[in-house]
N, C-alpha and C positions, 0 to 999 in steps of 0.2 A: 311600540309595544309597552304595558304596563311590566312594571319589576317581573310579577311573577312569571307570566307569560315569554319575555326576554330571557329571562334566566331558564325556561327550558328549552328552549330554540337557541341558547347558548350553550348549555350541554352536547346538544347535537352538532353545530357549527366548530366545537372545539377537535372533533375527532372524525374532521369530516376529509381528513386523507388518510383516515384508518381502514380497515376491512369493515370494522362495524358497521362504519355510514354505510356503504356499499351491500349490506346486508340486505336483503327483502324482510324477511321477519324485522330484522333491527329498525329499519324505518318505516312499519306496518305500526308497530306499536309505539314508536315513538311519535307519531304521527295520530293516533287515535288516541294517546293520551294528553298530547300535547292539545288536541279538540277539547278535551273536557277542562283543560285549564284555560283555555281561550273561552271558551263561553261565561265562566267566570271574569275572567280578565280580556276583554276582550281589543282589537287595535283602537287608538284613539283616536285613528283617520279613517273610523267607519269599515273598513275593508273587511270582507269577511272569505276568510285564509279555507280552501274545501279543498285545494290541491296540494299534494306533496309536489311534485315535478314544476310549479311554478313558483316555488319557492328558493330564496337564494340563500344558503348560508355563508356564503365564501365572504361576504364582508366582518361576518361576526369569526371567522377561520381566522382572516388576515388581524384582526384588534388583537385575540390570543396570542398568535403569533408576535405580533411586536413587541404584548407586556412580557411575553419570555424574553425576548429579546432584551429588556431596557434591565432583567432583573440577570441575564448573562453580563450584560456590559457593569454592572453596578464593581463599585471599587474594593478589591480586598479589604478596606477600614469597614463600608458600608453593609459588603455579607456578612463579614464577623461579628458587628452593632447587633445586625439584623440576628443575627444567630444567636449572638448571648439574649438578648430580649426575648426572644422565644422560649430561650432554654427557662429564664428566670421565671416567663409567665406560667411554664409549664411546670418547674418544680414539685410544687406543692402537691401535684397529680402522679406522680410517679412513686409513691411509697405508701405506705399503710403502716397499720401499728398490728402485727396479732400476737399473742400471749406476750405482749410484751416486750416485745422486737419491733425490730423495722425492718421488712420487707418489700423488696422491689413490686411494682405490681406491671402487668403485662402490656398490653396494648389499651391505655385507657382512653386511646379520641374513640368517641361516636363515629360512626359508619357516616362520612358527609351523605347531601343529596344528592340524585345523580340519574342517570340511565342506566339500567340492570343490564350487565354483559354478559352473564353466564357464561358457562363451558360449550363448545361444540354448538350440538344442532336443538339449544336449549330455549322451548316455545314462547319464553317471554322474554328474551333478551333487549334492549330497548325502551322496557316501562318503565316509568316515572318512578323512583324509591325516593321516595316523603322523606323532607326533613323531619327529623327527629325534635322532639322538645321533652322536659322535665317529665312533664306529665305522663309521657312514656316509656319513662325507665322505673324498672325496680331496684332499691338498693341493698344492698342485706350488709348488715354491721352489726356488731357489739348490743348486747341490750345497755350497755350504759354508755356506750358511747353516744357523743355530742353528732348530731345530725348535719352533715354540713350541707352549703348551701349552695344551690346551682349557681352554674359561672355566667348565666341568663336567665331574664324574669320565668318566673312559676313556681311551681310546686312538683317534686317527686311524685310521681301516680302511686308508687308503694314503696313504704318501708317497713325492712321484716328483719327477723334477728334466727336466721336457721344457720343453725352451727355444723347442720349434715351435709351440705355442699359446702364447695372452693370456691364459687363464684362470688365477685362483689356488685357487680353490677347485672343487668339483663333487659332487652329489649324485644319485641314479636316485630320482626321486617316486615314490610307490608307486599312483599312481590311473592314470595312463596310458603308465606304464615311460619317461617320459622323461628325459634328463640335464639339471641345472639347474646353474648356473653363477656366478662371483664374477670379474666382471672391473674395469678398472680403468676410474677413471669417465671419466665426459664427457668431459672438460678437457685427460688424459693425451695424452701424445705420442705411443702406439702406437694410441688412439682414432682422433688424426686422422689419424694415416698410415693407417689403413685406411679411413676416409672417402675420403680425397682419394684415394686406390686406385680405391676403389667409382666416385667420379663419373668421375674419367679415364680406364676401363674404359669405360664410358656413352659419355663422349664421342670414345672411339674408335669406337665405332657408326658416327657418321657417315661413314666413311672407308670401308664396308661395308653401310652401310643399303640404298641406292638396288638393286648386283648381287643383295642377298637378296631383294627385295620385287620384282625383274625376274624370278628364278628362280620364285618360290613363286607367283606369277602366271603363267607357263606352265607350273608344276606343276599346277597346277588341272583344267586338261583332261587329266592326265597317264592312259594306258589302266591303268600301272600301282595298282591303288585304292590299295596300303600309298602310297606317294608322293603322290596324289591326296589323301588323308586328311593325310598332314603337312602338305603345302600349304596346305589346306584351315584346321589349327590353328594354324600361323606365321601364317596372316591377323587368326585370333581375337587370338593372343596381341601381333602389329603392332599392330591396329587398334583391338581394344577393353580392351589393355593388360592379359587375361585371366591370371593365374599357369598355370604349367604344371600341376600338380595331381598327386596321387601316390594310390596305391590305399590303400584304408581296412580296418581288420577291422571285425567285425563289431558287436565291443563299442567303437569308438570310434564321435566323430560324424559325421553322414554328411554332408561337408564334400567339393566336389568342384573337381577346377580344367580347364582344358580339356583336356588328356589323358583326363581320368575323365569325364568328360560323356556320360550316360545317354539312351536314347531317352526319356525324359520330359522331360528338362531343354532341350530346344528344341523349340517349335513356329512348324509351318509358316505363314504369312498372306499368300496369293497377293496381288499379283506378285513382291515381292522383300522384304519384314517378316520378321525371325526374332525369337521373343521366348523370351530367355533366363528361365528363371525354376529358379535350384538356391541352397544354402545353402556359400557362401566361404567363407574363412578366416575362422578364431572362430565360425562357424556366422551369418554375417552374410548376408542373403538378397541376391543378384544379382536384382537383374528388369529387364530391358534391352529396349526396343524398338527393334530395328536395320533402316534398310534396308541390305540388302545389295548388290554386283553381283549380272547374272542367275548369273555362274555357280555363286559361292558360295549361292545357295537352290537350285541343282538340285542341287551334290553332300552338302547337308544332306539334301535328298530322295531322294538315292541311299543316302545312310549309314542312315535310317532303313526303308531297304524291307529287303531281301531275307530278309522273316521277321522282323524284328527286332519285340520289345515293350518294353512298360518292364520296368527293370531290364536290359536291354543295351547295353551299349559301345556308344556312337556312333562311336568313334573306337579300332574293335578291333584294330586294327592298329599303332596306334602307342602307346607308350611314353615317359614324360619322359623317363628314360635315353636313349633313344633320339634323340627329339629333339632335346635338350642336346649332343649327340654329331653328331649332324647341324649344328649351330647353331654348335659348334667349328670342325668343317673351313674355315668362313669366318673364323673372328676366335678367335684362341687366349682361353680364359676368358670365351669369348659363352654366355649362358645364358638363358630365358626371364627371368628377375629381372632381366639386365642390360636386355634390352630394354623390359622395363617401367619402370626407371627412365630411361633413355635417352627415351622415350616421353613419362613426366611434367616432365621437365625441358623437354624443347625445346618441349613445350606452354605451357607455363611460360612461358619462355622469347619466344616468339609474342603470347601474350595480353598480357604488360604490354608487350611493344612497340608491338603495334596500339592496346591501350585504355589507355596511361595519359596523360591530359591533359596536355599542356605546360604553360599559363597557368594552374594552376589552384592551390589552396590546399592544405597537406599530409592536409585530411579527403579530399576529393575523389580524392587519389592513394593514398592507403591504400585508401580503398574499390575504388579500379582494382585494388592489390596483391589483398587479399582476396578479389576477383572471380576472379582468372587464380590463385589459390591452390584456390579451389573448383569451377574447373573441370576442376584436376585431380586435386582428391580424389573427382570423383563420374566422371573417365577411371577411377580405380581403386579404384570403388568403398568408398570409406571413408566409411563410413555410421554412425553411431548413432542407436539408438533417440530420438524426441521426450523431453526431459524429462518428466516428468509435472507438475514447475511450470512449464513453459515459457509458458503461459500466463497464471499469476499473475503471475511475474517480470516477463514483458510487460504485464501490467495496472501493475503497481509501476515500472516504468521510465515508463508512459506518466504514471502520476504526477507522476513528477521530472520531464518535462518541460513537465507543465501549471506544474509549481512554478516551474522557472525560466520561463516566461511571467508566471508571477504577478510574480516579481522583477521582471521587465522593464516590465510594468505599475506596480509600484511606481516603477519609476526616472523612469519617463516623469511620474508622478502629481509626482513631486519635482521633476522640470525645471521643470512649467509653476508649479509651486507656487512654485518662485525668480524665474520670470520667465515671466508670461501670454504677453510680447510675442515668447517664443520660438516661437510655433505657425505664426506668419504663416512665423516661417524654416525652420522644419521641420514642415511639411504631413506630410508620413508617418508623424511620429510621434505624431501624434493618433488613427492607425488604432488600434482597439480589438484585442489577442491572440484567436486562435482557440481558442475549448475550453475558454474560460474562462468560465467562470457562477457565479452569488453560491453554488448550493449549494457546488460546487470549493472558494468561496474563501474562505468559512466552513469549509468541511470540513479545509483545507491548513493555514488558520491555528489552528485547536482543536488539531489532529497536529502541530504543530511547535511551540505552545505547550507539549505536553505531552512533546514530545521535548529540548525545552533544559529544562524542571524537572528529566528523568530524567537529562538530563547532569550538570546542576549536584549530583545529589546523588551521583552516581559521582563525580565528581571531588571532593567534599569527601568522601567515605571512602577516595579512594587517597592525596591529599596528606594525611591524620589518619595513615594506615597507614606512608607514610614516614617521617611526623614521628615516631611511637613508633619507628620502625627506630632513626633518630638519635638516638633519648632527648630528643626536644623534647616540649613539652607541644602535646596537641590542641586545634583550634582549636574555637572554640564553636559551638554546635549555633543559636547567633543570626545568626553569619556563614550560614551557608544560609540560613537565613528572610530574611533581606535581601536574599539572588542571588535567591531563588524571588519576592520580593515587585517587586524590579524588572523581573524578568519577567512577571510578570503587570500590571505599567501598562503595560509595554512593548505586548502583545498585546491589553490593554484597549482601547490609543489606535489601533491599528492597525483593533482591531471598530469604534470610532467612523467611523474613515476610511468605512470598505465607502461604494461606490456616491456618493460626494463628488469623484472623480476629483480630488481632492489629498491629498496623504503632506507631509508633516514630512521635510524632509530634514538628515541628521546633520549634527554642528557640523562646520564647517569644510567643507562639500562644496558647489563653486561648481557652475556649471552648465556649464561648460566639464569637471571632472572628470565631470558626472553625463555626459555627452553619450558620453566615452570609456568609463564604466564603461557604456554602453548598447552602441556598440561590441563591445569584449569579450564582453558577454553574446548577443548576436545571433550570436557566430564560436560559443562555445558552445553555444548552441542548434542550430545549423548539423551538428556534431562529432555531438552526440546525438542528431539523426534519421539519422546517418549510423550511429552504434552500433545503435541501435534495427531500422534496415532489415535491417544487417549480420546482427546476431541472429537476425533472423526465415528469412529466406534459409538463414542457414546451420545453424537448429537439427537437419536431418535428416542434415548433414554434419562430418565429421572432420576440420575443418584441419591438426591437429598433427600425425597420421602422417605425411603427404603430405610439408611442411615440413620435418620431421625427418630423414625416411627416404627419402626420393625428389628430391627438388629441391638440387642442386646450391648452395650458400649462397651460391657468389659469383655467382652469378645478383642474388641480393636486394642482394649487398653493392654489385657496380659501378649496379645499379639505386637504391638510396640517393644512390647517389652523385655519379649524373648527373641525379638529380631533386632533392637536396636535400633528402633524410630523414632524419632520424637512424636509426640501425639498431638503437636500442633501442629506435624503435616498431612494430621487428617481431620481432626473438629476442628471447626471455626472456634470461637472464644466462646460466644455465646452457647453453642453446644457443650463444651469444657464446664460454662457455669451449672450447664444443667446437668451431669452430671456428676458434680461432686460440690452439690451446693451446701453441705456443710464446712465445706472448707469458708468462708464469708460469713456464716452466719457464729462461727466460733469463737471471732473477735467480738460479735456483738454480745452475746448472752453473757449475764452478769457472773456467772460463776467461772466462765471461760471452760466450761467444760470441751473437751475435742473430741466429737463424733468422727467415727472411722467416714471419710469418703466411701459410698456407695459403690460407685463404679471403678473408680481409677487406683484403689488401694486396694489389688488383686494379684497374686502371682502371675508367673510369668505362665506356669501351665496349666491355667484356671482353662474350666472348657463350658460350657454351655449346657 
């Protein structure tokens, strides 16, 4: 096959033990597009390719597969070369200059070439997405700034100088005509000025919540139906925090929001049950069993008569436009998005107030945080699919925790072994661990005998690999046979232990440390069934959107704060830069002036 041609019969060969290959839509279209670049480039052994099913990918499967392979095997010196090279080549891409600062800038690679995977049961998954070139993008900068130059031949399609957007870069994708964007990242100063926009937006709701939900509640009986039907959607989009929803063509996915909501997508279940069942945003399936008031089920039974079948507008009369514009006249910049974050926040908000324990240990309070976080990612529906290892993962965690039982068995096996006379004073700790049985503890110690041999010989080929970096000489292939030979007495004497209920305790460890190191390990055990529940709970749910994108941070922050958490056991770092990105940006500005942190410089009984 010619380059072009190869390379997308490569795309498809690379994920061909994924679900995608296995797709019908995925290989309809990767198949139909892949004709159209064959006819341009066509085999150069004359053959002409009309079937998908006599097609083999598995050799172009197997070549991927190896170059991971040769790039997993490559030597700690060689990933780290490889790493800093990258990092260097990429530098210059990673920052910007605006009023005179340097700022981080977000995700600046181009979108590679590739086959479109979309969400769910999304109608073009599989089609060719065009490489991109210069001529493609638009750049927006400074009017006096210097134009820089592609990092490959061409020319920029446009260059403009609008100072009313944040974006710097911008491109139109070619699979679903959308414009794709280079803004600047997390951390930046115009990031968090439009955050803290977005949530003090929200929390001007309240100031207006109570007259709108007194209106759309005597709109309900309204004789007018266009008004009856708004009112009717302001409840959906109040109550079950619903997006507004925009009309579709024919060739996108058929993704609908409460505006677009079809006579299929709710049914009726007398006396007052409506159950949602249509495909949200990313093609993510809503299915909701709600009781309703009576009146909200009689004007759903109103909206679905007069002739109406599937495929008709439940709600023909109303319009997001419209809405949105109704939703203004109360609160300038009120939008169905505002109220849905307004919604998940003071939910939010609510739930760790009511449920987070005072007296209680910082597992116990996280577990409260991540409770009242996932009740409001499944208010707004943020959902992903089960792992497919969630269950193995779970079998492998449930491991770890028999393991550290086992410790804890050892520890005890060592107290009494220091001193018999300790059992009369700690009765409890003669109780025998649950889950534990001799296959386990045979089974635990063979797997972690055979896990510290495989360490000790990684670690004697990366310190060999440093020592040649330095030009030292390597160490001898005897010093490992010695690590691996103490390890195995080590594991030998522990197989003698089994079922003697006494261990050898290490030099120097009294029974006053063993006692504390049992201590410690029981708040550990404690922490991992609390991971573990946490896990299970929330494998069908999205924490991070919610978190990110919906919840107000200094929600989390005065709540750290009056509970005594730290707040890096709930943002990641890069959530932390975003908000309080004036903390980075105060060492830069020349005057050094120090702007208050947005989010994280709040009291403790700041509220929402």
């Amino acid at each position: 096959l010619p380059p072009d041609s190869e390379e997308l019969a490569g795309w498809f060969g690379a994920l061909l033990e994924t679900e995608h290959a296995s797709d019908e839509v995925f290989q309809k279209n990767f198949f139909s597009d892949w004709q159209v670049v064959l006819k341009k480039h066509p085999p150069r052994n004359g053959i002409n390719i009309t079937d998908f099913e006599k097609c083999d990918f598995r050799p172009m499967f197997e070549y991927f597969e190896a170059e991971k392979a040769k790039k997993k095997a490559m030597t700690a010196a060689d990933k780290k070369a490889a790493k800093e090279a990258k990092t260097k080549d990429e530098e210059k891409y990673t920052t910007c200059t605006m009023d005179g600062r340097s700022e981080k800038v977000g995700n600046f690679r181009i979108e590679p070439p590739g086959l479109f995977r979309g969400r769910g049961k999304h109608p073009k998954k599989g089609k060719h997405k065009y490489r991109l070139r210069p001529e493609d993008i638009t750049i927006n900068i400074g009017q006096n700034a210097p134009i820089p130059v592609p990092n490959i031949p061409g020319k920029w399609g446009k260059v403009q100088h609008d100072q009313t957007v944040t974006w710097l870069a911008s491109w139109k994708e070619n699979i679903n005509g959308n414009f794709k964007y280079v803004f600047l990242a997390a951390g930046s100063s115009l990031k968090g000025q439009s955050d803290m926009q977005k949530f003090e937006k929200a929390r001007e709701l309240k100031n207006h919540v109570d007259r709108i939900r007194e209106d759309y509640t005597r709109d309900l009986k309204n004789k007018t139906s266009a008004d009856r039907q708004r009112a009717t959607a302001m409840y959906f989009i109040d109550r079950l925090a619903l997006r507004a929803g925009n009309e579709k063509g024919e060739d996108e996915a058929d993704t609908v929001g409460c505006c677009s909501l079809r006579y299929e997508h709710i049914m009726l279940e007398p006396p007052n049950k409506l159950i949602f069942d249509f495909l949200g945003k990313d093609s993510i399936r809503y299915y909701n069993v709600v009781e309703v008031e009576p009146q909200i089920f009689k004007n759903i039974r109103i909206f679905k008569g007069d002739g109406k079948g599937e495929g008709d507008a439940l709600f023909d009369r109303v319009s997001t436009g419209g809405l949105n514009k109704h939703l203004n006249s109360y609160m300038k910049g009120l939008s169905a998005k505002v109220f849905r974050t307004y919604n998940a926040s003071i939910t939010f908000q609510k739930q760790l107030d009511e449920n987070t324990p005072e007296d209680a240990d910082i597992t116990q309070k996280l577990a409260a945080y991540n409770r009242a976080n996932r009740m409001v990612a499944i208010l707004c529906n943020h959902q992903k699919s089960v792992s497919k290892n969630h269950d193995a993962s779970m079998g492998k965690l449930s491991d770890q925790l028999k393991g550290l039982k086992y410790n804890r068995m050892k520890l005890r096996h060592q107290l009494f072994t220091l001193d018999k006379k300790l059992k009369k004073k700690h009765p409890d700790l003669t109780e025998l661990e649950s889950d534990l049985d001799d296959e386990f503890i045979e089974r635990w110690e063979d797997a972690k005998r055979e896990e510290e041999i495989a360490k000790a010989r990684k670690k004697f080929e990366k310190d060999n690999e440093k020592r040649v970096e330095k030009g030292e000489k390597e160490e001898k292939e005897s010093a490992l046979d010695d690590k691996i030979a103490d390890i195995e007495a080590e594991y030998d004497r522990l197989k003698e232990e089994r079922g003697t209920d006494e261990a050898a305790a290490p030099k120097g460890r009294t029974p006053d440390k063993t006692l504390d190191a049992i201590t410690k390990l029981d708040e550990k055990i404690k922490m991992f069934k609390f991971k573990m529940q946490d896990k299970e709970e929330g494998k069908e749910v999205a924490l991070g959107t919610s978190k990110i994108n919906y919840l107000d941070p200094r929600i989390t922050a005065a709540w750290c704060k009056k509970h005594n958490v730290p707040i890096e056991k709930i943002f990641a770092k890069t959530l932390l830069n975003k908000c309080k990105p004036s903390c980075t940006l105060a060492r830069i500005i020349a005057d050094a002036h120090q702007i208050v942190p947005w989010a994280m410089e709040i009291d403790e009984d700041w509220k929402f």
